[in-house]
C-alpha positions as YAML, in Angstrom:
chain: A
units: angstrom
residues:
- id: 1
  name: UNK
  ca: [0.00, 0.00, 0.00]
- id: 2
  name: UNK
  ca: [1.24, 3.51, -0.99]
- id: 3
  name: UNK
  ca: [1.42, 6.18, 2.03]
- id: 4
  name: UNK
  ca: [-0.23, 9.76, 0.36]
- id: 5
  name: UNK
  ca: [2.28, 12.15, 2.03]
- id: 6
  name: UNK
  ca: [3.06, 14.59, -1.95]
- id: 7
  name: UNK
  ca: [6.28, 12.40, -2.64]
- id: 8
  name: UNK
  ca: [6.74, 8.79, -4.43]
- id: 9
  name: UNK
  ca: [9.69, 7.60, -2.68]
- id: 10
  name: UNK
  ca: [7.08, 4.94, -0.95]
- id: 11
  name: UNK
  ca: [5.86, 3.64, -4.47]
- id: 12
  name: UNK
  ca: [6.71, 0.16, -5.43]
- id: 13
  name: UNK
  ca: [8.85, -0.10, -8.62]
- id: 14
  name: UNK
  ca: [5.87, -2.21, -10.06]
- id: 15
  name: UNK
  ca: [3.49, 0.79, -9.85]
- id: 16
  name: UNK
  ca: [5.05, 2.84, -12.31]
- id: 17
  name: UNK
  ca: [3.65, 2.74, -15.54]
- id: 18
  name: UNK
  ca: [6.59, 1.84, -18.03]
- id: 19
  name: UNK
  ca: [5.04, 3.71, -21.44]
- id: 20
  name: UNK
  ca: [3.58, 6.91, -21.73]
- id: 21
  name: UNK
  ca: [1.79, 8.35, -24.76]
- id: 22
  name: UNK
  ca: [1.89, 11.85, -24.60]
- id: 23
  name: UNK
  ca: [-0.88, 13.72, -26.66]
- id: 24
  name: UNK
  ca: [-0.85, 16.31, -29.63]
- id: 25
  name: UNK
  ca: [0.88, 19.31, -28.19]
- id: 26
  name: UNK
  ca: [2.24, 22.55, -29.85]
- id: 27
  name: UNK
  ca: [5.53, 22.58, -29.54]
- id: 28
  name: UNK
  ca: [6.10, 18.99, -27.68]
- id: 29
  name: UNK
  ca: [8.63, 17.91, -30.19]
- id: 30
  name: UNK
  ca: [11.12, 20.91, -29.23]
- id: 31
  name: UNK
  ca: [10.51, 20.36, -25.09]
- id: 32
  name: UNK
  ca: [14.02, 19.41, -23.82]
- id: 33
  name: UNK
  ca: [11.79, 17.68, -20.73]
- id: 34
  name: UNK
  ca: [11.78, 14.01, -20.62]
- id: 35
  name: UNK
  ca: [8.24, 12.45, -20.23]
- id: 36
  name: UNK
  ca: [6.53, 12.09, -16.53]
- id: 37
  name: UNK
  ca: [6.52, 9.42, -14.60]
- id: 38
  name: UNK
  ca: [3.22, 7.75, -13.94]
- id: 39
  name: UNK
  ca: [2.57, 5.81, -11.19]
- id: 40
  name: UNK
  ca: [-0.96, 3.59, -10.47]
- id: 41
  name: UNK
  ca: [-2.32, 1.79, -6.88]
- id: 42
  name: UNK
  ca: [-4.96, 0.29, -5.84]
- id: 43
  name: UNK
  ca: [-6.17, -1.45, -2.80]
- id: 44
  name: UNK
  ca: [-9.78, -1.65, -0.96]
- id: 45
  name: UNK
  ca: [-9.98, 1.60, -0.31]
- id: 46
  name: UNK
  ca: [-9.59, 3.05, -3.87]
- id: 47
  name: UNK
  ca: [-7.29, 4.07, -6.96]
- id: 48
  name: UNK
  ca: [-4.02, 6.17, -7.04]
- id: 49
  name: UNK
  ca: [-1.96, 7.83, -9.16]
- id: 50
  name: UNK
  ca: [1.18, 9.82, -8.64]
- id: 51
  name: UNK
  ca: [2.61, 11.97, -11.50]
- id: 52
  name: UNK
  ca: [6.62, 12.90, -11.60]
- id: 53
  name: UNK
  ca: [7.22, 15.92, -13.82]
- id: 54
  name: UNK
  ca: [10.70, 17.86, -14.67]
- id: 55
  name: UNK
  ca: [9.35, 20.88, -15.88]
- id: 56
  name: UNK
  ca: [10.72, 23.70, -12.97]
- id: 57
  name: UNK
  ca: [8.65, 26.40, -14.81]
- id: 58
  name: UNK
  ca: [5.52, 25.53, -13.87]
- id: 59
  name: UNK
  ca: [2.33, 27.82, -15.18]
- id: 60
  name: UNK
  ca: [-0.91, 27.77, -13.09]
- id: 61
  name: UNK
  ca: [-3.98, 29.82, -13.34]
- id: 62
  name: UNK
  ca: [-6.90, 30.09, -10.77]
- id: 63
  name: UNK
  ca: [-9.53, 27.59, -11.37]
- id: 64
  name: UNK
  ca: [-12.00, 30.35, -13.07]
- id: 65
  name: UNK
  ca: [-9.21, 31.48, -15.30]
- id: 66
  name: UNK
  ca: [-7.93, 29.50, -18.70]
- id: 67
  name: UNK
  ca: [-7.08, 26.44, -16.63]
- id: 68
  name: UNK
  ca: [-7.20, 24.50, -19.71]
- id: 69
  name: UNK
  ca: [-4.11, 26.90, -21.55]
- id: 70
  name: UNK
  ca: [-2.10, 26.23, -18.36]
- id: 71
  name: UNK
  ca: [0.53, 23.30, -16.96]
- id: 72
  name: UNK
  ca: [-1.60, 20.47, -15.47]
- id: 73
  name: UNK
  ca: [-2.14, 16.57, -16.06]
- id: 74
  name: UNK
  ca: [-5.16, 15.26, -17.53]
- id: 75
  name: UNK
  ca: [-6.28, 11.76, -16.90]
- id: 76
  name: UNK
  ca: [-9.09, 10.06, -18.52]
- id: 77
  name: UNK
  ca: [-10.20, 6.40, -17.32]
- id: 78
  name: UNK
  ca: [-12.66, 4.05, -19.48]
- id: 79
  name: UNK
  ca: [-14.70, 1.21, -18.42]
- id: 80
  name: UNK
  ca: [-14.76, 0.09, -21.99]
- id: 81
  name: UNK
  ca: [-12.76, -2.03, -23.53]
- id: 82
  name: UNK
  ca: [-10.72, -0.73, -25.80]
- id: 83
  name: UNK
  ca: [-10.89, -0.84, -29.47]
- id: 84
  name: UNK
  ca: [-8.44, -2.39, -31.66]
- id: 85
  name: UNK
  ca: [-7.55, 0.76, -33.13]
- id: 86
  name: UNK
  ca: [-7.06, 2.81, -29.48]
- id: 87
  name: UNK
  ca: [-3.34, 2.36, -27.73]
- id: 88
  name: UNK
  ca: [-4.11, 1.33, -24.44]
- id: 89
  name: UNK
  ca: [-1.31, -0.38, -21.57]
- id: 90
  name: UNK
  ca: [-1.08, -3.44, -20.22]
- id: 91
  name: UNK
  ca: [1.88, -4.89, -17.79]
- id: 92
  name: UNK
  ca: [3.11, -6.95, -21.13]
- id: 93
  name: UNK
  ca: [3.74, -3.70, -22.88]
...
């Protein structure tokens, strides 16, 4: 079980998600940053994730504001299987 206490030192090696897609960004392919690290739990109690980024120069904006042209990780789950068509993970990857 993962302690929440804002750092991943206490994740297992196993819970780290070993590819990341990253989506269609302007101006991704000249970022010097390498890509986060993602890391998924779960247990009883629920599902975690922890997120590792490198970027130092980090731009927020107050949650009535352009949030959306900001920094920030978005994370979308599906119930649904995917299609053959849809890159997905699985521990085999």
């Amino acid at each position: 079980r993962v302690r929440i206490i804002g750092e991943l030192r206490d994740w297992p090696a196993s819970a780290k998600l070993p590819t990341i897609a990253h989506s269609q960004t302007l101006g991704l392919e000249r970022s010097p940053l390498p890509k986060p690290n993602v890391y998924v739990s779960w247990d009883e109690a629920g599902l975690y994730f922890g997120v590792e980024v490198f970027d130092r120069d980090i731009a927020g904006a107050p949650a009535d504001g352009w949030w959306w042209t900001r920094d920030g990780v978005e994370l979308f789950i599906s119930t649904r299987p995917a299609m053959a068509d849809q890159r997905f993970y699985t521990p085999a990857d």
